[in-house]
GUMAR-513552 format. One line per 3 residues: number of its first residue (from 0); their letters; for each residue x negated, y, z negated of C-alpha. Coordinates in pm, 1 decimal. Layout:
N
NUM) A) X:Y:Z ~ ...
END
This chain:
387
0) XXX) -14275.4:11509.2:-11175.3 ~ -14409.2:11243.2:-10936.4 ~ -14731.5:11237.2:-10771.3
3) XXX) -14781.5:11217.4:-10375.2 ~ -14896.5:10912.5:-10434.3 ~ -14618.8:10763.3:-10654.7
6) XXX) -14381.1:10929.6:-10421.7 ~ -14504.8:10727.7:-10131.2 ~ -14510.9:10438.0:-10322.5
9) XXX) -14184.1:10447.4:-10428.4 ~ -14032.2:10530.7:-10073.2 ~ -14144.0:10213.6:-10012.5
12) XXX) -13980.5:10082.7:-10332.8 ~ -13658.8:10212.0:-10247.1 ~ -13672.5:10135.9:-9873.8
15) XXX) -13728.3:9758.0:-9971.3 ~ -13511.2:9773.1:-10256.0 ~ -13219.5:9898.7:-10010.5
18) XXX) -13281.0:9683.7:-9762.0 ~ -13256.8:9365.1:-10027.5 ~ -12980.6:9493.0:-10138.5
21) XXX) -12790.9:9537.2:-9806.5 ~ -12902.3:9186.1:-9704.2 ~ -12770.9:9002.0:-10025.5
24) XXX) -12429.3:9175.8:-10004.2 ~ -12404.2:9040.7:-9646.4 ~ -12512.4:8724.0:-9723.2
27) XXX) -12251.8:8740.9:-10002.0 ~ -12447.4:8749.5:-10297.7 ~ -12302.1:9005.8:-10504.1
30) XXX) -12481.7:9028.1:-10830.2 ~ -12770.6:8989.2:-10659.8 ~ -12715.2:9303.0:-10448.9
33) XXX) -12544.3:9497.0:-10754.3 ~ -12828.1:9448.8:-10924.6 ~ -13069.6:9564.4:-10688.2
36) XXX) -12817.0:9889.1:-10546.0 ~ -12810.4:9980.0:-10928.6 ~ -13216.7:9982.7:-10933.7
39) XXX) -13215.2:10149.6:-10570.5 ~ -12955.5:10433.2:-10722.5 ~ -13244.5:10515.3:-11028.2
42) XXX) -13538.0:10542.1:-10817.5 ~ -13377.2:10757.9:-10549.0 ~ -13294.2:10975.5:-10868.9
45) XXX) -13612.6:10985.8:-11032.7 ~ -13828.6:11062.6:-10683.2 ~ -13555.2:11273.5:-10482.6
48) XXX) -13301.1:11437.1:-10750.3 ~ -12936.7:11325.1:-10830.3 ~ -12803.0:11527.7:-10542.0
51) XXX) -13034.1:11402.3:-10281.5 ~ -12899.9:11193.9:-10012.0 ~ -13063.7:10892.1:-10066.7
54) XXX) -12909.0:10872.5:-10386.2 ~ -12554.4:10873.8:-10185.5 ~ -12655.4:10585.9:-9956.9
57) XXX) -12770.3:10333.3:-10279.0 ~ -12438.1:10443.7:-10430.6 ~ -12232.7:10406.6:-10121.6
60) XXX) -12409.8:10091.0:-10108.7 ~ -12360.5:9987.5:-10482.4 ~ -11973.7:10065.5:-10438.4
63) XXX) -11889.8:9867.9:-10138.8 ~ -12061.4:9567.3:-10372.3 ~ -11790.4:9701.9:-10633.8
66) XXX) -11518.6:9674.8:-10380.4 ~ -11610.0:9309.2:-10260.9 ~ -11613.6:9179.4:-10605.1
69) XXX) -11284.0:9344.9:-10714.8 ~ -11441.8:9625.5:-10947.3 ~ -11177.9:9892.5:-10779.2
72) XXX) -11218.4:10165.8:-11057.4 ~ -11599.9:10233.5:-11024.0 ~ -11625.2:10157.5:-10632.4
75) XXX) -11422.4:10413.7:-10640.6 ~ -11550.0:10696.0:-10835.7 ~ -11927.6:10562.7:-10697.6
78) XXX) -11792.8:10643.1:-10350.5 ~ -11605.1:10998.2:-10441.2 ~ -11973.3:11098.8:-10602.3
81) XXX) -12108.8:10958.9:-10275.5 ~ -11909.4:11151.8:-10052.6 ~ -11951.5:11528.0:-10222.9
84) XXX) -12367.6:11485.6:-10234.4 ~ -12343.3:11388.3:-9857.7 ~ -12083.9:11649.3:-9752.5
87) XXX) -12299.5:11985.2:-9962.0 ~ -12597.1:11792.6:-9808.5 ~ -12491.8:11758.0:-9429.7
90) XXX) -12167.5:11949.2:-9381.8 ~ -11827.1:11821.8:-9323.7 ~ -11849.0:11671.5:-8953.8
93) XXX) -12161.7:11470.8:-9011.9 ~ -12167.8:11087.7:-8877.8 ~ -12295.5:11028.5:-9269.2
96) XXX) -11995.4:11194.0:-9417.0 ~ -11715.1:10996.7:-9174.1 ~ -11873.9:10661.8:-9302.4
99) XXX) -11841.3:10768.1:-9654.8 ~ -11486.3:10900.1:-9589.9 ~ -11481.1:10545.7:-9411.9
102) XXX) -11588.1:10339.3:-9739.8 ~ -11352.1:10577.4:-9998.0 ~ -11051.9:10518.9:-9764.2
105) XXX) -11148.3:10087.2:-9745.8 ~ -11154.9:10143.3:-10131.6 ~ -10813.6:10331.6:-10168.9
108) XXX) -10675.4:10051.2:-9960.5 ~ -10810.8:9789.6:-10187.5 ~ -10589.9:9938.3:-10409.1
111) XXX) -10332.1:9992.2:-10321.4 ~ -10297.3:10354.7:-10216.1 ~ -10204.2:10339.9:-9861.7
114) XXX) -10115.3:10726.4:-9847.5 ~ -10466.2:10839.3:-9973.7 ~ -10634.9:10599.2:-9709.3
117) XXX) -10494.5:10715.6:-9430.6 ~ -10620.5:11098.1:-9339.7 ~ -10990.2:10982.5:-9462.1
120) XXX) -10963.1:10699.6:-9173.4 ~ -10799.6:10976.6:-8936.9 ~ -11049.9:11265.4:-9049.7
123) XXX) -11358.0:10968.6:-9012.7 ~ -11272.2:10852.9:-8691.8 ~ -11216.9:11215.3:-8537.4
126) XXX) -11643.0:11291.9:-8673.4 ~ -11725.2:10991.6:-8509.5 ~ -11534.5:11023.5:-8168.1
129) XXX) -11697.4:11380.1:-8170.8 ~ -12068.7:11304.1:-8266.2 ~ -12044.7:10971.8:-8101.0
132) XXX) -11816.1:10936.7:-7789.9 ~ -11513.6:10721.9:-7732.6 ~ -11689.2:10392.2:-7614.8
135) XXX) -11911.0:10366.4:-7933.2 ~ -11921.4:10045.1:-8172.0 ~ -11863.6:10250.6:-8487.0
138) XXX) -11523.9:10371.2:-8289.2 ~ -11467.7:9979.7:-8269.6 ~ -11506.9:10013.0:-8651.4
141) XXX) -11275.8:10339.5:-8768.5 ~ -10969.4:10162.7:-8503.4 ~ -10991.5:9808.1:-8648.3
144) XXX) -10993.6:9983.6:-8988.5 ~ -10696.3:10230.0:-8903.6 ~ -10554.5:9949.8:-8774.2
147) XXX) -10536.2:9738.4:-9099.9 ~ -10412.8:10022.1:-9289.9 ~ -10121.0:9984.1:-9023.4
150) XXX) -10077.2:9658.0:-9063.4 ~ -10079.1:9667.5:-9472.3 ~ -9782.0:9919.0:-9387.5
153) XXX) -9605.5:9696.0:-9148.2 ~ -9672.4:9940.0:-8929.1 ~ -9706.8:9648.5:-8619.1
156) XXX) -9743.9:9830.9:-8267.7 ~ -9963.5:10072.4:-8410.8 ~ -10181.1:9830.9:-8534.6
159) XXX) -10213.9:9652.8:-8216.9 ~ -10246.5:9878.9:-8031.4 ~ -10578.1:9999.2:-8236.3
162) XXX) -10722.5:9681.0:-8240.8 ~ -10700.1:9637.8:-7875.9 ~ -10849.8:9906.7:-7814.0
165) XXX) -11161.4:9858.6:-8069.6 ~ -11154.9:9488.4:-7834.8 ~ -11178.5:9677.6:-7514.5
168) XXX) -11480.3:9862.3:-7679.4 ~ -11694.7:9540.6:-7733.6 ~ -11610.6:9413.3:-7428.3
171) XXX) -11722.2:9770.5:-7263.4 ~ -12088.4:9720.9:-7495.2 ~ -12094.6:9375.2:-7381.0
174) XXX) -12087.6:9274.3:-7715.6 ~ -11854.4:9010.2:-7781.4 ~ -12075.4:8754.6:-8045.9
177) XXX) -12059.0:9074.0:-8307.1 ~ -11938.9:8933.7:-8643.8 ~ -11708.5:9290.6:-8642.6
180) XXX) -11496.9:9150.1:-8375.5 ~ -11433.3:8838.9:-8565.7 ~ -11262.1:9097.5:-8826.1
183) XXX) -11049.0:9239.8:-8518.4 ~ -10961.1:8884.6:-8324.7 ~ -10837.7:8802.9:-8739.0
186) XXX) -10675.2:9097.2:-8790.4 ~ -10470.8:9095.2:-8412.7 ~ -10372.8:8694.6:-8552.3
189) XXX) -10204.9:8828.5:-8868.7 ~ -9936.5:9040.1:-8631.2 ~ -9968.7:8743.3:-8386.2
192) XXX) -9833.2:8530.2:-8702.2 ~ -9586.5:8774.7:-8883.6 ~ -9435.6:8732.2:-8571.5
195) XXX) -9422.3:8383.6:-8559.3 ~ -9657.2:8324.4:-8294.7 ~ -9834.9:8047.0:-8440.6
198) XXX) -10031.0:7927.0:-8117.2 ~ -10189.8:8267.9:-8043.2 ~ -10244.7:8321.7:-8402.1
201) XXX) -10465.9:8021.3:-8431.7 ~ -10633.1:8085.4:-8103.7 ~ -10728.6:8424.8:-8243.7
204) XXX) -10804.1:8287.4:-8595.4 ~ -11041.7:7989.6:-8443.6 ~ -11247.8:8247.4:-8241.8
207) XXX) -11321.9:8444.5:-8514.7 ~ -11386.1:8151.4:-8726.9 ~ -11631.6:8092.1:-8426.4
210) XXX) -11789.5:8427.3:-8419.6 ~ -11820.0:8415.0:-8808.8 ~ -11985.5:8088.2:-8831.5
213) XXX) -12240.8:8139.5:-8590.0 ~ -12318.4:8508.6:-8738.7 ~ -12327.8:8361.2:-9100.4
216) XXX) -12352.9:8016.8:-9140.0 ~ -12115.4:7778.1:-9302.6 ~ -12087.5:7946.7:-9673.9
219) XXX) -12006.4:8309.8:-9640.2 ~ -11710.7:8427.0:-9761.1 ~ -11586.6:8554.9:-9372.6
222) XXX) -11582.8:8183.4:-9308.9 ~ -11339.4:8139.7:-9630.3 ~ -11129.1:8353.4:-9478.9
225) XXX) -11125.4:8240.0:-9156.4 ~ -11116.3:7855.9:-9253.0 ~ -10791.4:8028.1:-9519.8
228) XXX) -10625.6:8149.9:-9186.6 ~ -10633.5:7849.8:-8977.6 ~ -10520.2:7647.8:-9275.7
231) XXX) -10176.9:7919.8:-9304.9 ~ -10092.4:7858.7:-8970.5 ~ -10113.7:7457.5:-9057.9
234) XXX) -9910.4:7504.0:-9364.7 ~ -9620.3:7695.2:-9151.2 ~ -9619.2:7450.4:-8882.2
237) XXX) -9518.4:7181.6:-9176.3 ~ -9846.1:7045.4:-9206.6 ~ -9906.4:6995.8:-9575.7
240) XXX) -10219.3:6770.2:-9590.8 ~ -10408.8:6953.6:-9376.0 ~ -10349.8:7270.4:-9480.4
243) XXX) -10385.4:7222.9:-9880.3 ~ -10759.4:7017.2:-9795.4 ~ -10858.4:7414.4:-9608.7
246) XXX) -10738.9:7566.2:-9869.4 ~ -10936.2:7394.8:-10120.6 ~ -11253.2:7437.0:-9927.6
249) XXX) -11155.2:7830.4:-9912.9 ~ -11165.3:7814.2:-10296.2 ~ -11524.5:7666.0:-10303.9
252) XXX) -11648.0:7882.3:-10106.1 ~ -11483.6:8184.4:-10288.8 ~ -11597.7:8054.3:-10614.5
255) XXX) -11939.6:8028.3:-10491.7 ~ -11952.3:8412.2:-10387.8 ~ -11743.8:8526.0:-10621.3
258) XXX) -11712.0:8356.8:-10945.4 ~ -11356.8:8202.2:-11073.4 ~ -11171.1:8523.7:-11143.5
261) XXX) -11145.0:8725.2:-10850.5 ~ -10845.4:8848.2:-10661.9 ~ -10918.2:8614.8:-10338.5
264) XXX) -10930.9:8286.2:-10591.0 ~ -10572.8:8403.5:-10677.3 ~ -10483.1:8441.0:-10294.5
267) XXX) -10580.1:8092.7:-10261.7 ~ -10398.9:7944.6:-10582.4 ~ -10062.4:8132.6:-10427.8
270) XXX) -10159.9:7912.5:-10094.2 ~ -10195.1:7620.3:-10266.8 ~ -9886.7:7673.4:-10530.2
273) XXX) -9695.8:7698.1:-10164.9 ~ -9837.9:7361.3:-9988.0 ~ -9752.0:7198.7:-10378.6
276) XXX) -9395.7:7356.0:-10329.5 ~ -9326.3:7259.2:-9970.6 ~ -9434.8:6879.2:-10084.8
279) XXX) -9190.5:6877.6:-10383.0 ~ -9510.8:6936.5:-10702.5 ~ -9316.8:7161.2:-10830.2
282) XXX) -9456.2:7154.5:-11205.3 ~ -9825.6:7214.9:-11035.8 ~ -9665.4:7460.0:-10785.7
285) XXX) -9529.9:7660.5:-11079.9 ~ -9908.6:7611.7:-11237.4 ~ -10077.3:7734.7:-10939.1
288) XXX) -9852.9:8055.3:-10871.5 ~ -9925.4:8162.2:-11268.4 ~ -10306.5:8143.1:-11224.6
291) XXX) -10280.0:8342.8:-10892.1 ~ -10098.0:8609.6:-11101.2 ~ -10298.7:8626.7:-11417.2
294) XXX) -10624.3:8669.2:-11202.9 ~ -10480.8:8925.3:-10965.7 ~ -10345.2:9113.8:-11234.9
297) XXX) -10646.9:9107.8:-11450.7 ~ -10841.1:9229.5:-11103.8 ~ -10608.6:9438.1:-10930.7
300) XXX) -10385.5:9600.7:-11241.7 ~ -10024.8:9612.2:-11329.6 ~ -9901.7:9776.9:-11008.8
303) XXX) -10101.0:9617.2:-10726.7 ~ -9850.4:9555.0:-10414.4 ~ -10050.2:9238.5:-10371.4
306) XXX) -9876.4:9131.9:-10754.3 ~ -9530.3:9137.9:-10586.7 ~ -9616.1:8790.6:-10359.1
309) XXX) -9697.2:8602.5:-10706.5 ~ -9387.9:8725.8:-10851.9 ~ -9191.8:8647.7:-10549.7
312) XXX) -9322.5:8284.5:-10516.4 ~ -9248.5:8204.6:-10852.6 ~ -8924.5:8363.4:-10872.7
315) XXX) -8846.0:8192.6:-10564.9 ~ -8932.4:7840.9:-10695.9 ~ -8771.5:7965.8:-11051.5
318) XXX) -8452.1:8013.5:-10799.5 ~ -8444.4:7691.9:-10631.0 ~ -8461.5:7534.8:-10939.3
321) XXX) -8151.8:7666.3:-11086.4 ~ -8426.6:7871.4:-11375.1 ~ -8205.5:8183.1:-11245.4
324) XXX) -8312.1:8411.2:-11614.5 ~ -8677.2:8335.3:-11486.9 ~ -8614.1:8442.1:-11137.2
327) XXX) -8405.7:8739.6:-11242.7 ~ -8725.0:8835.7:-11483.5 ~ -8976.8:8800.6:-11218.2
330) XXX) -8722.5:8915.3:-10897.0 ~ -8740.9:9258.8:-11112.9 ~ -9123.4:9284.1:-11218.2
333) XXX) -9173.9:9296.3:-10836.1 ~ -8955.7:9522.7:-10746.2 ~ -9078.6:9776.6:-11014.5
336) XXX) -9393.9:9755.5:-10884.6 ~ -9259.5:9830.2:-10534.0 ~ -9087.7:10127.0:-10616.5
339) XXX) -9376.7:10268.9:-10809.9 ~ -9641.6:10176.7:-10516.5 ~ -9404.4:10299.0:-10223.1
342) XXX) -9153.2:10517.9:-10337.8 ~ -8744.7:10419.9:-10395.9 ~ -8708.6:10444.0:-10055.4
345) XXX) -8933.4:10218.9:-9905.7 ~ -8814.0:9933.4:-9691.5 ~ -9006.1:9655.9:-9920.4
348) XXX) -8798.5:9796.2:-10201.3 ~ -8486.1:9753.7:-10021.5 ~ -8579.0:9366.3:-9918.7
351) XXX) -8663.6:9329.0:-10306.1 ~ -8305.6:9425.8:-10389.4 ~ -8164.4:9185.0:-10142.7
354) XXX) -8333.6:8902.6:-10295.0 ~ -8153.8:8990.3:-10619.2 ~ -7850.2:9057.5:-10445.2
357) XXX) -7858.0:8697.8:-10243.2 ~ -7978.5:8549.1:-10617.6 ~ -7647.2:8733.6:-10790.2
360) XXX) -7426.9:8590.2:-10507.2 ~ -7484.6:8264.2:-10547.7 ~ -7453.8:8276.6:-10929.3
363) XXX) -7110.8:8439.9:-10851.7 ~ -7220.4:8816.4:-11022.2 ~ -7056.4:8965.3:-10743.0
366) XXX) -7036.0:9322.9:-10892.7 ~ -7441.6:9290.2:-10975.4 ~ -7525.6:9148.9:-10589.7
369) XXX) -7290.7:9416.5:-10437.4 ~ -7461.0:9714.2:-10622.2 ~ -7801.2:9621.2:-10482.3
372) XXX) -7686.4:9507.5:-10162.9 ~ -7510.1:9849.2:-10076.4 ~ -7876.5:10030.9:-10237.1
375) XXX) -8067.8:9775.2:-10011.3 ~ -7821.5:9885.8:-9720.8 ~ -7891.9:10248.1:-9768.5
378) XXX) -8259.4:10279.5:-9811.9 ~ -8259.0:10098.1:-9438.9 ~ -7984.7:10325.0:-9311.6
381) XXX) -8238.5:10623.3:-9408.5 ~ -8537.4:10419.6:-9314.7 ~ -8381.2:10403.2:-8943.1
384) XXX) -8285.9:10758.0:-8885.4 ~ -8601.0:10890.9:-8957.6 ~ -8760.8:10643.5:-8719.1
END
């Protein structure tokens, strides 16, 4: 039991620790902010209960810290407790309970389970359309977000279409310096660029870098991923130099936030391994793609989607360097993970296969590169007719 007294004296401990701890995770200071969300989480329980709802916000708040440092498995179960307090709290169609289902579904992404992300962004975005109205900035929010989760599933249209509309919404709020629409002018590039529109992409990626810098300042980790953007578009137009000196500023600034094992380091190494490749390094290519694996699979686990790149890369260069028992080994690892991920069926399993196939064919293992072919061949003959 608390006092009046102590109890107003530590709303005021929790307000301020909350508020610390919000600032330092947006500043990018993660420990600082874990340490201060787990402090936030045990005076919330101590003045309010462990069911209260203030206890939901410092642990919604610790695991979204979780999530940005890679620490999947406890954002994760922090955010499910989050989520049931809020919803026997406030009911299911309360704006509190859609950004919960929000965080959860950002989480699920992070790892990798597309399926389980997608009705908490529909079910989130329907609470908020109906609490808030269709022009809102947190609608902005729940279609850039739905919008990734498109993307992620190659899912193109969809996804531009969402994040065109979340871009008519700032423009409608008059809002176009918020650092949320540098996530949505980046996010519209990627498409932009998987299409191989390289001059819109980098129009889109400079903006945000724009937005970013002027929201944040010159070390956050948005501005490593913006300044990581600009430098891909570099490295597919052929321009080595430039693009391997952005990437290595990306990876200060990532090892600043984040310390030296984290899943975006490993993003980097892969871009770097590739500028080292397309120059002819190969032995510090080969290097470069191992660390990016080790880290992500020491972050992510053994079945992250986001693995399969790594393995590609470096089967790939394994390939072109007539190492075909390497390739083969690391060709397969990927393609494992694939079918476990999205299912035997799935599009990115059949492309897997054909990489085997085209690797068989040019060792002459014609029987081996036809059997995968004709599997590749029928996954996207099923893939078509249900589209």
């Amino acid at each position: 039991m608390v006092s009046k007294n102590q109890e107003k004296a530590y709303d005021v401990l929790w307000d301020n620790t909350t508020y610390k701890a919000i600032n330092n995770y947006r500043e990018g200071k993660y420990n600082e902010a874990a340490e201060l969300a787990k402090l936030s989480i045990d005076i919330a329980k101590k003045v309010y209960g462990k069911d209260s709802t203030k206890v939901a916000i410092s642990m919604n708040n610790l695991s979204l810290i979780y999530d940005a440092q890679g620490k999947f498995a406890e954002a994760e179960s922090l955010s499910i407790n989050a989520l049931e307090i809020w919803e026997t709290n406030l009911g299911p169609d309360d704006p509190d309970v859609a950004t919960s289902l929000n965080n959860l579904a950002g989480i699920y992404v992070s790892r990798g389970k597309y399926k389980d992300a997608e009705p908490l962004y529909k079910r989130s975005l329907e609470i908020k359309q109906k609490a808030l109205g269709q022009n809102h900035l947190e609608i902005a929010t729940s279609y850039n977000n739905l919008a990734d989760l498109y993307r992620l599933e190659k899912k193109f249209n969809e996804a531009e279409s969402l994040y065109t509309k979340a871009i008519e919404i700032y423009g409608h709020n008059k809002d176009l310096k918020n650092p949320n629409i540098g996530c949505t002018l980046n996010n519209l590039a990627e498409i932009h660029k998987t299409r191989g529109q390289y001059d819109e992409a980098l129009k889109l990626y400079k903006r945000a870098f724009e937005i970013w810098r002027s929201a944040f300042g010159p070390d956050h980790p948005d501005i490593a991923t913006a300044i990581n953007n600009i430098a891909g578009i570099y490295y597919l137009e052929g321009n080595y130099g430039e693009a391997e000196k952005l990437y290595k500023e990306v990876l200060k600034i990532d090892e600043k936030s984040f310390g030296k094992n984290h899943h975006y380091n490993a993003m980097t190494f892969n871009n770097i391994a590739l500028v080292k490749e397309g120059i002819g390094q190969y032995e510090d290519a080969e290097r470069y793609f191992k660390e990016a694996f080790q880290i992500s699979q020491s972050t992510l686990g053994e079945f992250h989607p986001s693995l399969v790149t790594f393995l590609n890369n470096l089967a790939g260069l394994y390939r072109a360097r007539d190492r075909f028992d390497e390739a083969e080994l690391f060709f397969k690892k990927g393609l494992i993970i694939l079918e476990k991920v999205f299912g035997s069926n799935s599009p990115d399993v059949a492309m897997a296969m054909l990489n085997l196939a085209e690797m068989y064919e040019s060792q002459g293992r014609t029987d081996e590169a036809k059997r995968y072919s004709e599997s590749a061949k029928s996954i996207y003959k099923k893939a078509f007719k249900n589209d």
